[in-house]
N, C-alpha and C positions, 0 to 999 in steps of 0.2 A: 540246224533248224533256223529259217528266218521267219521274222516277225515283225510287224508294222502295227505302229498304235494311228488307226485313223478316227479323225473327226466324221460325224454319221454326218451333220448337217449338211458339211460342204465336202465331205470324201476328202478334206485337207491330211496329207500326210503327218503325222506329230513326231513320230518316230522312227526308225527303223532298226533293226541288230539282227544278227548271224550269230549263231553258236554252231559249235560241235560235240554233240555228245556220245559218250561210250561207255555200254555197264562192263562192268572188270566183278570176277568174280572176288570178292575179299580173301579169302581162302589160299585159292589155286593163281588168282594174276591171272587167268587165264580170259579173253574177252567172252560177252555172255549176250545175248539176244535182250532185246527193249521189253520187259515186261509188258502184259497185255494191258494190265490197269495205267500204266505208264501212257504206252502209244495208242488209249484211246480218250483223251482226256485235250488232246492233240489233234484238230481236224487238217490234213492233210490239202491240200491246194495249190495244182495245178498252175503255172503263171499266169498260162493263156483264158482261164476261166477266174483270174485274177478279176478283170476288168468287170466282167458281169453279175460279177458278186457286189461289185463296190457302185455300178449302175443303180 
């Protein structure tokens, strides 16, 4: 996941960071799919529709 902390006023970059996440099931170890409550708390964004968001 990346994520940018921008300023509204002037679209100034403040931040930016990259994670990698992965759910593991506790149990089994075995990998397990992004919970629904997880991946929708999270809005998804395109690069190229990056710019006309921040327009």
């Amino acid at each position: 996941m990346r994520v940018k902390g921008i300023r509204r006023q002037d679209n100034a970059v403040l931040a930016e960071a990259e994670t990698d996440w992965i759910f593991v099931d506790a149990v089994s170890g075995r990998l397990h799919s992004i919970p629904k409550e997880v991946a929708t708390v999270f809005e998804l964004v395109p690069e190229e529709k990056e710019a006309a968001i921040l327009a």
